[in-house]
Residue frames as a rotation matrix with the C-alpha (Angstrom) as fourth column:
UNK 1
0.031 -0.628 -0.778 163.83
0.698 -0.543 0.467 -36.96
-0.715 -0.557 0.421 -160.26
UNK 2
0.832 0.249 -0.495 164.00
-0.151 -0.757 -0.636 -33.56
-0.533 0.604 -0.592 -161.74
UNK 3
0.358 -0.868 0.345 166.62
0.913 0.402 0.063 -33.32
-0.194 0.293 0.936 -164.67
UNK 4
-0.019 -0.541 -0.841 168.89
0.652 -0.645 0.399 -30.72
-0.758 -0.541 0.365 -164.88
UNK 5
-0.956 0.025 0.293 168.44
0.199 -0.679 0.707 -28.70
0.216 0.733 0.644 -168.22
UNK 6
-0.650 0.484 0.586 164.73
-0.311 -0.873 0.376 -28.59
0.693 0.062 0.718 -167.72
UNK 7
0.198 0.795 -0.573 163.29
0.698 0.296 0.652 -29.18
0.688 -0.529 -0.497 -164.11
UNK 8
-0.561 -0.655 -0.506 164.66
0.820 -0.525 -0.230 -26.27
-0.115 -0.544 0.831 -162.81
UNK 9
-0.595 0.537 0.597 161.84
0.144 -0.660 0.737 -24.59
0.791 0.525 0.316 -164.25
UNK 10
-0.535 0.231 -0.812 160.09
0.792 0.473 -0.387 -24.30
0.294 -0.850 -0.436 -161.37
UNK 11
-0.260 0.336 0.905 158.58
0.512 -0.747 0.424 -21.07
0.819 0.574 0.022 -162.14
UNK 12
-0.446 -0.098 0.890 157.34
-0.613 -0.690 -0.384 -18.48
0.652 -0.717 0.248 -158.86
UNK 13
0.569 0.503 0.650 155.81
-0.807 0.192 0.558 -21.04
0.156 -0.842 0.516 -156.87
UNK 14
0.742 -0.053 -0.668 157.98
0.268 0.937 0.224 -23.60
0.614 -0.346 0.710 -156.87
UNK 15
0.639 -0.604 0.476 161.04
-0.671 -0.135 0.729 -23.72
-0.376 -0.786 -0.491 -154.13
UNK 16
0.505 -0.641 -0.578 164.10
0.101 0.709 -0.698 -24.98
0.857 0.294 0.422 -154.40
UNK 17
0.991 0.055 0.119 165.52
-0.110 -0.146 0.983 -26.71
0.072 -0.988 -0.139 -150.92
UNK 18
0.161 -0.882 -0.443 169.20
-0.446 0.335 -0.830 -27.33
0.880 0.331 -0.340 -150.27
UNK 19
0.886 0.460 0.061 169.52
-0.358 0.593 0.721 -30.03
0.296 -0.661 0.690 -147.88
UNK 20
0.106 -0.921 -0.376 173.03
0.406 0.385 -0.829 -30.10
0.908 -0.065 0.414 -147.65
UNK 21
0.485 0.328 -0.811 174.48
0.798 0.214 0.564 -29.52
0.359 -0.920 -0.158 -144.19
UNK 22
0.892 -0.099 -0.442 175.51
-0.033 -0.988 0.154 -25.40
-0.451 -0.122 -0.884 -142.97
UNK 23
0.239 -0.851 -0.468 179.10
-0.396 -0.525 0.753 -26.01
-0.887 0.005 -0.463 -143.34
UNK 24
-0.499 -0.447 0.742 178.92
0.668 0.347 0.658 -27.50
-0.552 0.824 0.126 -147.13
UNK 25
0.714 0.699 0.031 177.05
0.613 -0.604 -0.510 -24.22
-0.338 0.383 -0.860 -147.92
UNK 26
-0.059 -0.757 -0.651 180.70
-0.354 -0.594 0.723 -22.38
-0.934 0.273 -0.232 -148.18
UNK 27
-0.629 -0.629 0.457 180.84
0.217 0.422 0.880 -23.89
-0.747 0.653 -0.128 -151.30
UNK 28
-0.537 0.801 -0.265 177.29
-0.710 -0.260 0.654 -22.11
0.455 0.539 0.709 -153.06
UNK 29
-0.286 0.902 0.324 174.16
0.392 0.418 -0.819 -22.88
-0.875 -0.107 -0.473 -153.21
UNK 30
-0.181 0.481 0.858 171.82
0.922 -0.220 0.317 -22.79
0.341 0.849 -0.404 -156.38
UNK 31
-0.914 -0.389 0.111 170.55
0.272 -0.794 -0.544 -19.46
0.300 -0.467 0.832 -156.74
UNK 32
-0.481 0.706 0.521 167.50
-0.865 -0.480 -0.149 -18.88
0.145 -0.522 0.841 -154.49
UNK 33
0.027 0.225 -0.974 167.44
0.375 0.901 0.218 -22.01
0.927 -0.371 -0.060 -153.07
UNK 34
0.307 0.256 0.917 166.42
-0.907 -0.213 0.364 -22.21
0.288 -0.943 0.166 -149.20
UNK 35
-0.540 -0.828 -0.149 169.06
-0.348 0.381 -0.857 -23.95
0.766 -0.411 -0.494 -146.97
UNK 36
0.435 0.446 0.782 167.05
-0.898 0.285 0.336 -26.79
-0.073 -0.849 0.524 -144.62
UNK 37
-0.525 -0.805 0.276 169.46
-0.848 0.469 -0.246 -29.34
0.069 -0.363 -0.929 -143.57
UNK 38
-0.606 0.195 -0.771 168.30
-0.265 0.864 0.428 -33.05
0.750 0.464 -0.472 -144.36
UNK 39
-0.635 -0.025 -0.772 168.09
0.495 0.754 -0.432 -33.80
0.593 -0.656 -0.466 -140.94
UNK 40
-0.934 0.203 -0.293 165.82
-0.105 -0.942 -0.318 -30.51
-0.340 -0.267 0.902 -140.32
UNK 41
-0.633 0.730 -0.258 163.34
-0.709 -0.412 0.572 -30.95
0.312 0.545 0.778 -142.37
UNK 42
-0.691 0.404 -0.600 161.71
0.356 0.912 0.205 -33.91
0.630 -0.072 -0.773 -140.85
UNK 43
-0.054 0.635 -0.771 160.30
0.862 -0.360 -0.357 -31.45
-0.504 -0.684 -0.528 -138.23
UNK 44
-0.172 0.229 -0.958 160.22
-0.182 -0.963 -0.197 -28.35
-0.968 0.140 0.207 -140.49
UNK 45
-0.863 -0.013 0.506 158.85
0.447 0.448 0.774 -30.01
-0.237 0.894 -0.381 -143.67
UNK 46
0.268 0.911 -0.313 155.41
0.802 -0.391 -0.451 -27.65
-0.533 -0.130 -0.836 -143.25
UNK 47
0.302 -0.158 -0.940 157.48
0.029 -0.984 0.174 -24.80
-0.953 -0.080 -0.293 -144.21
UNK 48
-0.883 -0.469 -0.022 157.77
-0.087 0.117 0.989 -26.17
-0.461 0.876 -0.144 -147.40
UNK 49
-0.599 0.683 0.418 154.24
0.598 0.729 -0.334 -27.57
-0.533 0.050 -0.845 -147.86
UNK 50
0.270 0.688 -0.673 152.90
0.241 -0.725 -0.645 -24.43
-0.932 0.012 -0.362 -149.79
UNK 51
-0.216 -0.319 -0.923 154.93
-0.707 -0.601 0.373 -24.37
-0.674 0.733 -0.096 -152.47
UNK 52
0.409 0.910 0.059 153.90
-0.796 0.388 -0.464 -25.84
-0.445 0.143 0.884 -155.75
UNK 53
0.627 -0.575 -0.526 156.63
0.101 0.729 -0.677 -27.75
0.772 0.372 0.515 -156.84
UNK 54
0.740 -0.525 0.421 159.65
-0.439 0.097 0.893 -28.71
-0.510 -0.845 -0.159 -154.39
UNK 55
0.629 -0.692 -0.355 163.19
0.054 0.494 -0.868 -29.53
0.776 0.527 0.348 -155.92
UNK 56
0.796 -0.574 0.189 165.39
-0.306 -0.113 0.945 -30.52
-0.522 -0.811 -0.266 -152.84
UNK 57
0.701 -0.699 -0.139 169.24
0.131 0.319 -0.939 -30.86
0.701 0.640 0.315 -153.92
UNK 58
0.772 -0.616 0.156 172.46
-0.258 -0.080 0.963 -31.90
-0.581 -0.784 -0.221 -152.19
UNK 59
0.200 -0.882 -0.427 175.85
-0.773 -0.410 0.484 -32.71
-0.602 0.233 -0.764 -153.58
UNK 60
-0.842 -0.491 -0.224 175.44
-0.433 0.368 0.823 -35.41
-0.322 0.790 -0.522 -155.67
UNK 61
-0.462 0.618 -0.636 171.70
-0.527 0.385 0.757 -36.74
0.713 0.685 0.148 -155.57
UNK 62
-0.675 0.084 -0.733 171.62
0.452 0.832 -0.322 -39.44
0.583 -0.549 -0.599 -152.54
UNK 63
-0.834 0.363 -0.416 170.00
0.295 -0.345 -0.891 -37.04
-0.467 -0.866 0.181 -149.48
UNK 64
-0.695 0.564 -0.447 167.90
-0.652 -0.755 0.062 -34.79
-0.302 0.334 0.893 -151.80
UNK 65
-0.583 0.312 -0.750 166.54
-0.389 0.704 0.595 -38.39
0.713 0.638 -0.289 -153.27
UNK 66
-0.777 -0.223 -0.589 166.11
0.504 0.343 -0.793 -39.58
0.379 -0.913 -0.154 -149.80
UNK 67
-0.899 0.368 -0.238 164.49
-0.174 -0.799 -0.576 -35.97
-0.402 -0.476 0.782 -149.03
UNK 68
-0.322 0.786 -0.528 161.75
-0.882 -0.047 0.468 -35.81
0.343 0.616 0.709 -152.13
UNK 69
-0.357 0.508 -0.784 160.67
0.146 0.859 0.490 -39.52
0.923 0.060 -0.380 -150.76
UNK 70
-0.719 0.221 -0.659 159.91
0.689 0.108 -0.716 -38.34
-0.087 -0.969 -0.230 -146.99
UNK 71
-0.932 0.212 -0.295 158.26
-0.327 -0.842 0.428 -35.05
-0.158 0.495 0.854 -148.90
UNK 72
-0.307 0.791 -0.529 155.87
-0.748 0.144 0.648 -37.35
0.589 0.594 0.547 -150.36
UNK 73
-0.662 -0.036 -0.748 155.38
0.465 0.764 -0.448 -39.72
0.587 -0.645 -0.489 -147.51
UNK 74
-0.631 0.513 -0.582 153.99
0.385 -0.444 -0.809 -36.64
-0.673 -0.735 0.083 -145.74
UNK 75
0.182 0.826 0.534 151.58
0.785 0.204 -0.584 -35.91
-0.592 0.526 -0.611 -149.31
UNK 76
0.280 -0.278 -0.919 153.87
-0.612 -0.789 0.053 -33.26
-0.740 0.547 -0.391 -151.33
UNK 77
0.394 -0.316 0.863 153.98
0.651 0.759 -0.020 -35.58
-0.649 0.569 0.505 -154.08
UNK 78
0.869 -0.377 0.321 155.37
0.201 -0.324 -0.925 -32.72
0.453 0.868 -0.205 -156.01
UNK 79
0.364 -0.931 0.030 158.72
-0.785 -0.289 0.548 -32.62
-0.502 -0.223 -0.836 -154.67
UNK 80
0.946 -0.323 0.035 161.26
0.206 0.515 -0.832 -34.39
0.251 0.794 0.553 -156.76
UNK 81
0.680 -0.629 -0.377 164.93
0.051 -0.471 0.880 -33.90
-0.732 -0.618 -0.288 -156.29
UNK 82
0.496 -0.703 -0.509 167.90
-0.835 -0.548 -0.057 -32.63
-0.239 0.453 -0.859 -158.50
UNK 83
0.928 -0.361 0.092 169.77
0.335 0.916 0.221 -35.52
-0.164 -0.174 0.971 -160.01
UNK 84
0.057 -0.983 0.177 173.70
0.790 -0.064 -0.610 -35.60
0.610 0.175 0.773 -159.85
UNK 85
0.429 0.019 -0.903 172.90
0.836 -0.388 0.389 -33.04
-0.343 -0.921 -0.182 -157.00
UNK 86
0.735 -0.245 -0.632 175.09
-0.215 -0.969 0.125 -29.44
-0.643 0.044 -0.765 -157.07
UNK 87
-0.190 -0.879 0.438 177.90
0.061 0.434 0.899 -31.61
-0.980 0.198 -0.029 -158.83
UNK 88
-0.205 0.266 0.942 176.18
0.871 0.489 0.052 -32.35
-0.446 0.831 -0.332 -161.58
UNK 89
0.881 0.316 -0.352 174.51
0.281 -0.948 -0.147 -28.54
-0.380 0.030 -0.924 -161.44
UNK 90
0.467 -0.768 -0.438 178.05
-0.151 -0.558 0.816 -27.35
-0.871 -0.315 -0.377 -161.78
UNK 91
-0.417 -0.855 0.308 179.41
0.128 0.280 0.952 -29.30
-0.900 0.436 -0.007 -164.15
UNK 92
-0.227 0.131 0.965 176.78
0.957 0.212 0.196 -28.33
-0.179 0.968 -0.173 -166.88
UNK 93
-0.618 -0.090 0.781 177.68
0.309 -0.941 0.136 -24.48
0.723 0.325 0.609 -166.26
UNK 94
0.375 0.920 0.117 174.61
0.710 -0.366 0.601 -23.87
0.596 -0.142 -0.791 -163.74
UNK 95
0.044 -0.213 0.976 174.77
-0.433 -0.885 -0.174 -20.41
0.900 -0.415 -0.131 -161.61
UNK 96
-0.011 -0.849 -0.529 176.20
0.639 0.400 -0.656 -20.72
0.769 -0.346 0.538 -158.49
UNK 97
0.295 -0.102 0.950 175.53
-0.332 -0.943 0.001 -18.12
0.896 -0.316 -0.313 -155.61
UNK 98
-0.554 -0.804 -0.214 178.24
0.207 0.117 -0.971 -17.61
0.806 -0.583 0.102 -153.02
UNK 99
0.636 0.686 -0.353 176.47
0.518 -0.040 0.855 -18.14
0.572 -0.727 -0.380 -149.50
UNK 100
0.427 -0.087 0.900 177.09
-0.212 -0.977 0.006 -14.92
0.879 -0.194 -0.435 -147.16
């Protein structure tokens, strides 16, 4: 799993996914992360498949963990997920952007 000071590096190709579900988005999202519900991505995991790194995060670690193993099931072995999820993100200061 990525760790939180430096796998976020993820530089212009990589993606970061938030897999958390629309209505726990009031609360932020990382910033420029792309919102695909857990239960979404099983049929819309292609739309990820281009990028070169994949960091899926959810609120504490479990889904996003869950996510990065179905990721690589389908041959994105670079997808990894966010430990300690947005919680963890938060508590060491990370940015924070207020979904619209």
């Amino acid at each position: 799993s990525a760790g939180l000071r430096g796998g976020l590096g993820a530089g212009e190709d990589g993606l970061l996914v938030d897999v958390r579900e629309s209505r726990e988005l009031k609360s932020g999202l990382l910033p420029d992360a792309v919102p695909i519900p857990m239960r979404e991505l099983t049929t819309r995991w292609e739309e990820v498949a281009q990028a070169n790194e994949i960091v899926c995060y959810c609120q504490v670690g479990a889904r996003s963990l869950e996510t990065a193993l179905f990721l690589r099931s389908k041959g994105l072995f670079n997808a990894t997920s966010l430990e300690g999820g947005i919680v963890a993100w938060r508590a060491i200061g990370g940015d924070i952007t207020t979904a619209s």
